[in-house]
N, C-alpha and C positions, 0 to 999 in steps of 0.2 A: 561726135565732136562738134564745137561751137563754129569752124573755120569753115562754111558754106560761100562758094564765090559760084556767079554767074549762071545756076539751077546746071551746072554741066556734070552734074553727078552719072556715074557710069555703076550700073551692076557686074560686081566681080564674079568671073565665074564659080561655078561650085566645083572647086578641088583641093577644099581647106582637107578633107578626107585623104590625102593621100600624099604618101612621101614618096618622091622623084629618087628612082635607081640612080641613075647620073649623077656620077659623083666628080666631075672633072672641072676645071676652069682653063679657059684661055687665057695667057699669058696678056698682060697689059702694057708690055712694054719690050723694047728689045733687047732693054738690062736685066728686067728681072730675072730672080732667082727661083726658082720653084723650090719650094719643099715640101712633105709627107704633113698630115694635117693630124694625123693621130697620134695627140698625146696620152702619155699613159696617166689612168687615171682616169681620163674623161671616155665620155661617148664616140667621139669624130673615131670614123671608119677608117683604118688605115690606107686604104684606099682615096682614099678625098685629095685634092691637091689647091694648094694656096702658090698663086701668082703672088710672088714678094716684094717687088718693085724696089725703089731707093728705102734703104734702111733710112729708119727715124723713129723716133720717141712718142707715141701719145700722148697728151693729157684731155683726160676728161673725167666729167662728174655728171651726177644728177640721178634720173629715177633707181631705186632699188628693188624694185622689184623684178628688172631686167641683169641683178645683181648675178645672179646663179649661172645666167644665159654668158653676160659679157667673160664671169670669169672660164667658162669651156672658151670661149673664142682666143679669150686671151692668152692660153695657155696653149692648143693648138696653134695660132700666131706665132708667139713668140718661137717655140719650138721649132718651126718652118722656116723661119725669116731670123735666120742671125745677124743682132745690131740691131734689131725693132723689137717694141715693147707697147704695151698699152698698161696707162696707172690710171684707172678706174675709180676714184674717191665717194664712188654713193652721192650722200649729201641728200636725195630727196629731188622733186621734179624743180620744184620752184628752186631751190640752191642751185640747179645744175642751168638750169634757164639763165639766173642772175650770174654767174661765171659764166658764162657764153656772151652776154650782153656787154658783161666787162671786159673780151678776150683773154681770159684766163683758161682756157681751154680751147682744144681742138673741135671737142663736138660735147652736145650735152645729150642727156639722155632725159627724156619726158616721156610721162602716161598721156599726156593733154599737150592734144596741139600748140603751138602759136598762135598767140591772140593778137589780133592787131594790131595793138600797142608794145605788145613784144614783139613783133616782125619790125616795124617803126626802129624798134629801140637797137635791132640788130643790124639794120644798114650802120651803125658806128664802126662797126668793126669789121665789119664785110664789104671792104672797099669797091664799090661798084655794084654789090649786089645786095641779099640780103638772105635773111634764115630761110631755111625749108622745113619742111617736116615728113622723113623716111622714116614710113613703117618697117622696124628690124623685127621686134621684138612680139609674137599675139602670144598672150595668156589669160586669165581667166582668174576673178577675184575670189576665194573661197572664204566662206563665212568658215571659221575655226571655232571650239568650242573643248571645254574640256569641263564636264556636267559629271558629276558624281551619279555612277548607275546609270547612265544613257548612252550608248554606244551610236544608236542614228536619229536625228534631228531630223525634222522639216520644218523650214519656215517661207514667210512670202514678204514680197517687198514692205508691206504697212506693218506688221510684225517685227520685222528685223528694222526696220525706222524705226518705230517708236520702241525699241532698247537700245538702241543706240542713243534716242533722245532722251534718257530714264522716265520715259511715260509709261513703261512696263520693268518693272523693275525686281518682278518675282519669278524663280521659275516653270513653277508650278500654273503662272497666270492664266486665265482661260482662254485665251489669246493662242497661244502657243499652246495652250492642252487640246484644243481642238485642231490644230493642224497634227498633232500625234495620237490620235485616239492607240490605249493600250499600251503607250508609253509611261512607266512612273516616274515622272518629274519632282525632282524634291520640292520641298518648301521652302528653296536657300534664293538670299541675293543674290542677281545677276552681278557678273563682275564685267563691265564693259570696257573695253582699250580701244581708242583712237592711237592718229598718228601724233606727235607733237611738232613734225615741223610740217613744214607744207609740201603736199605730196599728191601726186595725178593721181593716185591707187585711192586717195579720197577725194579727190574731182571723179573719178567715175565710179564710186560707190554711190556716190550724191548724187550724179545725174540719175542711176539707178532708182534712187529714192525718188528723184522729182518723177520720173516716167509710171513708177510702179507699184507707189504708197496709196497713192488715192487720195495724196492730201497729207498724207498723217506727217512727212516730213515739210518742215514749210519754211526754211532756207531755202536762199542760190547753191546751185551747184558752187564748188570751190577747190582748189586744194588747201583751203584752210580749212580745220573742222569748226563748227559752227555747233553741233549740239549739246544738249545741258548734260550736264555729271560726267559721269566716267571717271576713266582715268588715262593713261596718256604714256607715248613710248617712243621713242624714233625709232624709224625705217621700220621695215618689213622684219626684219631681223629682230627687231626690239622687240616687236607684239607678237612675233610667234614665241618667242624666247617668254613672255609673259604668259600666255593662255598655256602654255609646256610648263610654268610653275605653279599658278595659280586657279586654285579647284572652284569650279564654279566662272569660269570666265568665258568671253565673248570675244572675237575679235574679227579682222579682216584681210587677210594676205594674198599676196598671189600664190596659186597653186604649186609651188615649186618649193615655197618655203614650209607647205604645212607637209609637201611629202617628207620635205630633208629633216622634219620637225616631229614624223610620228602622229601628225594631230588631225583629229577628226574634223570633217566638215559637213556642213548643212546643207540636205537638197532643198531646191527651192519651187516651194509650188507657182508655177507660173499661171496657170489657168489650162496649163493642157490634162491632158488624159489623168498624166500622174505625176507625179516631182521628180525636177530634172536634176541628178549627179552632178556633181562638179568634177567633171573629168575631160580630159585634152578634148576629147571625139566630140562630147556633146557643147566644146565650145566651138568649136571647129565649124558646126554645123549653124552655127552663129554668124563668125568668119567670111562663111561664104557669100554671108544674103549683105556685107559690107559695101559701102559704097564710096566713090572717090569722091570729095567736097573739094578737095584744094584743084588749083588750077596750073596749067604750064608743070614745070619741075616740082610742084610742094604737090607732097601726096596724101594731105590730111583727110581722114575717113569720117563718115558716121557710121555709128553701130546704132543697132537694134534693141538698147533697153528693156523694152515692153515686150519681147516676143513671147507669144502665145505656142510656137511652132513645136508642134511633139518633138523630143531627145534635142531643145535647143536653149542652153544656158545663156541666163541673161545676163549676169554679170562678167562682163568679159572686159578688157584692157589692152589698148597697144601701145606698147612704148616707140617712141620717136625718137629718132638719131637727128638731134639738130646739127644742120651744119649752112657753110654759106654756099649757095649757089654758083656768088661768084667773091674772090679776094679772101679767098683760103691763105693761110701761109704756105709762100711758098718750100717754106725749108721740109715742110711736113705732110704736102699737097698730096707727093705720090705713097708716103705712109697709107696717109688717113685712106685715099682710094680703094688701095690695097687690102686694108684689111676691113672696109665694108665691102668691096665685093663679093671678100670668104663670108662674113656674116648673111649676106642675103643670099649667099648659092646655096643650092641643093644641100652639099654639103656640110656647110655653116648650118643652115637650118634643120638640117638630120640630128647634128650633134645635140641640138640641145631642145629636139623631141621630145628624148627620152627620159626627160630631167622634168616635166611636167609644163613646158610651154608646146606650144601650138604651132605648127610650122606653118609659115602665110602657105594662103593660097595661091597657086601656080601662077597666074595672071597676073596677082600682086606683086607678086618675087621678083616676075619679071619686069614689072615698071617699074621698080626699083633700081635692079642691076642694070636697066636703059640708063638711070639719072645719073649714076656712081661716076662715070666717064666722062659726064661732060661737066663735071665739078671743076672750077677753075680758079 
């Protein structure tokens, strides 16, 4: 991430690998309510327990690729805590950013940090204080693909740019036939989908490209898309929904939507031994070599783009719960706490494991659930 303050970056331990038995939370208060966190339907372990605090209503918006994750929380939540709700409205990283900045929401949800100018822009509404950025959400971008007669792809960073920038534009092209020797690729157009509204899930597919084309991509990172052709879809939803119709197509989602979706993805040759899977574990092992950039309470990370590291996926993504450090509303202060502390416990992050995100790692989890408390 772009958000690097004062070289005080900290190596996170490695235990993106493992999911914490413990499945309990401390009460936050000496009102609250506790209830059972296992809704039917989702993952959360019967077992799990959500400190409920004062009943209140959520509102929030923004990344969708943390879509699949918020709605297990929300639904374990609500279930737990009667008279609390979370209405979750998507919208995209940049939408969810720009309702935050306007306080039309409690928290947004972003793939990409706060930028300067958007931390700036958030002291308006965070009286006395200003945005942060909690890591809730790590997953992992999978290139999707639905090729007539190919069941496993490999591609690498300058390959997967330049189709995404229609500089390759066949599928058969020697490009791609050399990263699959013995694969028969047809002779059909590639059919490429971006995002159309602005979205972190293409701010770090791009930084991806700036770190591991070689050049072949020659835009700024963004959440705007910036390359030539294609075609174009909102959310994560929309472009998995499109490569699941359309034969012959390309696209980019987070891992969770192409499990719920049935759709194949691309290993990516990184430069190790052999191409890495797009799967939880081998982003996990990404995860761990993560590093803290943000300073005090904002916990904005860099990842590792370029890794070379055997069974370590580069494309990976964390979504951000923005909120204000400090001049939250008070009517909805001990909601929102409430139910980021189930989000970031054991717990909260067990449940939506198994749904094809990434449970932070243990050290991370816990600078989190340090910050959630002293939210004011």
């Amino acid at each position: 991430m772009k958000l690097q303050r004062n070289g005080r970056s900290k190596a996170l331990v490695v235990g993106a690998m493992a999911l914490v038995s413990s499945l309990s939370l401390a009460a936050c208060g000496s009102d609250d309510n506790t209830g059972g966190a296992g809704a039917a339907g989702t993952s959360a372990p019967a077992a799990a327990a959500i400190a409920c605090g004062k009943a209140g209503a959520l509102v929030a918006a923004g990344s969708t690729a943390q879509g699949n994750a918020i709605d297990v929380w929300k639904t374990n939540f609500g279930n737990a805590c009667a008279g609390s709700s979370v209405n979750y409205s998507g919208g995209g990283s940049g939408a969810g950013v720009q309702q935050f900045t306007q306080g039309k929401v409690q928290f947004a949800g972003s793939d990409s940090a706060l930028k300067p100018a958007e931390v700036d822009a958030t002291k308006a509404v965070c009286t006395g204080g200003q945005g942060i950025n909690l890591p809730l959400v790590a997953g992992l971008i999978s290139i999707v693909f639905n090729v007539d007669g190919v069941d496993k792809l490999t591609l690498d960073g300058a390959t997967t740019a330049k189709i995404f920038d229609s500089q390759i534009t066949k599928w058969n092209d020697p490009a791609i036939a050399a990263l699959n020797p013995g694969v028969n690729l047809p002779a059909a157009d590639i059919q490429a989908f971006h995002r159309s509204d602005d979205s972190g899930t293409t701010d770090n597919l791009t930084k991806y490209f700036a770190k591991a084309s070689g050049g072949a991509w020659s835009y700024p990172s963004s959440k705007t898309w910036a390359g030539k052709g294609g075609q174009s879809a909102s959310g994560s939803a929309g472009l998995a929904a499109q490569v699941k119709q359309v034969k012959n197509s390309i696209s980019y989602v987070e891992l969770s939507f192409a499990q719920t979706n049935s759709l194949k993805s691309a290993a990516i040759n990184t430069g190790a031994s052999k191409p890495v899977e797009a799967t939880a574990d081998n982003a996990a092992t990404t995860f761990a070599k993560a590093k803290i950039a943000g300073t005090g309470s904002d916990l904005a990370l860099t990842l590792d783009y370029a890794t070379k590291e055997e069974g370590s996926y580069p494309l990976v993504l964390v979504t951000y719960e923005i909120v204000c450090d400090k001049g939250n509303k008070a009517d909805t202060l001990e909601t929102l706490k409430s139910f980021l502390t189930y989000a970031a416990s054991d717990g909260g992050q067990q449940a939506i494991g198994s749904t094809g995100y990434v449970p932070l790692p243990k050290e991370l989890a816990s600078k989190v659930q340090a910050v959630i408390p002293t939210l004011a």
